[in-house]
Structure formats: C-alpha cells, structure tokens
N, C-alpha and C positions, 0 to 999 in steps of 0.2 A: 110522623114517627115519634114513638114514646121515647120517652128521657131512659128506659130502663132496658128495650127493646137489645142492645148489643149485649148487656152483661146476659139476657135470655137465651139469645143466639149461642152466645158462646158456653151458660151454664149448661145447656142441653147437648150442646158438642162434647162438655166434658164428662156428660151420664152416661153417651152413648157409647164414646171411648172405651170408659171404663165396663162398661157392661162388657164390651170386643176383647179387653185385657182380660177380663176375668175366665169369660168362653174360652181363649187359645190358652191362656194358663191350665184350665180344668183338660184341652185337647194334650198338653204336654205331659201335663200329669200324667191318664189316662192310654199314654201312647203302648204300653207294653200291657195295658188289662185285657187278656184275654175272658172273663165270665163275668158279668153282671150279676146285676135281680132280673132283669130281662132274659137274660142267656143269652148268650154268644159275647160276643167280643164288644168292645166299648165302639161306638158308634162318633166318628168329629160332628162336631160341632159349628155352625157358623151364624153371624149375627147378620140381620135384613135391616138395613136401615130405610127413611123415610122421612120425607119433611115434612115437617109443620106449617102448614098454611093455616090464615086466620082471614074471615073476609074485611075484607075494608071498611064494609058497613058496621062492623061487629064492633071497631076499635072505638076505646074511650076518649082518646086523645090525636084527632087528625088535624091535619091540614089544608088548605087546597095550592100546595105548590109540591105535596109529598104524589108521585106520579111512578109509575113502575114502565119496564120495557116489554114486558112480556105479552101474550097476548091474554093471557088471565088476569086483565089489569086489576078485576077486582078483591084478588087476593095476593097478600104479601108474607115475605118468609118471616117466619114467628121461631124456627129452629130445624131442628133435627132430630127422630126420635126413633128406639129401637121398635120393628114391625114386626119380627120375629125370631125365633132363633132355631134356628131349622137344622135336622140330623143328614150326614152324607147316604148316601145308598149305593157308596162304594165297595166293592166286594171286599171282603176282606184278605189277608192276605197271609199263603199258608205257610208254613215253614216245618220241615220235619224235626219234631224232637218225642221221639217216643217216650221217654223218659217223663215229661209233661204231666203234669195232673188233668189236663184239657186237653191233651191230647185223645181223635176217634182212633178207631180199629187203624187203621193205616198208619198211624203213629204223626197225624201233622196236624198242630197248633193253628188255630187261626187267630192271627193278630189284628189289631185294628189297623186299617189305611192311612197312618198320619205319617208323614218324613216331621221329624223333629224341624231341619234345617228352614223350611217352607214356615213353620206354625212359630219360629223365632225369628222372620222377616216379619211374620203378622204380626208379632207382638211390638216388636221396634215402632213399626208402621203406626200400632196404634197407641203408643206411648209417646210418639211424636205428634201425633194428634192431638191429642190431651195436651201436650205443652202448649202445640201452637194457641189451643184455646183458654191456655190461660194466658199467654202474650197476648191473644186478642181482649182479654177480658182487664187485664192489668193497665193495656195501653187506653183503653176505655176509660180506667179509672183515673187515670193520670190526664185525660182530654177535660171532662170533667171537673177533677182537680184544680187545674189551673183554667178551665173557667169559672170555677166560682171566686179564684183568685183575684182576677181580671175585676169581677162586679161588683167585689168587696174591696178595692182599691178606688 
C-alpha cells in the first residue's frame, strides 16, 4: 500500500461528491423550467458512480504482506469516480395553467419530474459525503503527522 493511497481514496470521494452536489443543485434549480434548447421540459439529472480498481501488478510501491479479501485479489481499491451522469425518462408532469407561455391547445404546462423535497435529501446526502471524506483525508493527515513525529524523535 502507497504512503499517498488514503489522501487518493478520499480526494476522488470528494470529486465525485462534488460532481452529485453540483447535478442536484443544477435538478433544484431547474425544477420549475418548463422549455429548454431541447424542448420540453428540463429533464433530472443523476450521477453513476464507480470504482477505481488499479491491478496489483500495475503498482509502484508493494508489498508482500499487503493481501486483499476479495476474490479479485489481483486488483485493489484506488477510489471512486463519476461513470456517468444520466437524464430521467420520467414523464413529465402536467398541470393546467392556460395562461402559460408553454402552455399546448388544452391549456396544460408540462413541468419537469423533480419533488424539491427528495433532490434536498440528495444534496445533504451528498454534502455529508464530502465531509466524511475530508475527515477521512484530515484524519490521514494527522496518522501521518504524528508518524513522522515519532521518527524524528
């Protein structure tokens, strides 16, 4: 295992984060647009995550006591990275307001599919995510820290 391997781990946790905050941010915004450049109604958004595997052979810096559980023992977790970020194909949802600039002949609005309520639990979610991975990245730093403490004593 690399000396730099947890701050990796956790910088890639905090990109990925941030990418999920910025998505349901753009979904909240977004939530009342009814017309694009596309047309129609603003489509949610949601992020695909994915891990980072790196093979064992590939690494610059091994061991032979560094050993994994899984049965892919030849590769080990290297992070977390966004795979995609993919649009709903949920219907939209209509509301009468003839008044409307977007309103068809029948007088009903089609809105995008987002509850606010649901896409401000996503955002928590992924802001607390983000934290967590900077406590894991801090707590690193301080492991670290106070080993070189120790060797320079």
């Amino acid at each position: 295992m690399s000396l730099f391997d947890g701050y990796n781990v956790s910088i890639s946790g905090m990109s990925a984060q941030r990418t999920r905050i910025n998505v349901v941010s753009a979904n909240i915004a977004n939530a009342k647009t009814t017309h694009t450049a596309e047309g129609g109604p603003y489509k949610k958004q949601q992020v695909v995550f994915h891990d980072i595997l790196l093979a064992n052979s590939k690494k610059t810096n091994t061991n032979e006591i560094e050993t994994t559980n899984s049965k892919q023992s030849d590769l080990s977790l290297r992070g977390v990275g966004v795979k995609s970020i993919i649009q709903s194909d949920a219907k939209p949802v209509l509301r009468y307001d003839p008044a409307h600039p977007d309103a068809n002949e029948k007088g009903y609005v089609a809105y995008p599919d987002i509850n606010p309520v649901v896409e401000m639990v996503d955002l928590i979610e992924a802001m607390r995510s983000y934290e967590a991975n900077v406590s894991a990245f801090n707590t690193h730093k301080s492991i670290d820290t106070k080993t070189l403490d120790i060797l320079n004593t």
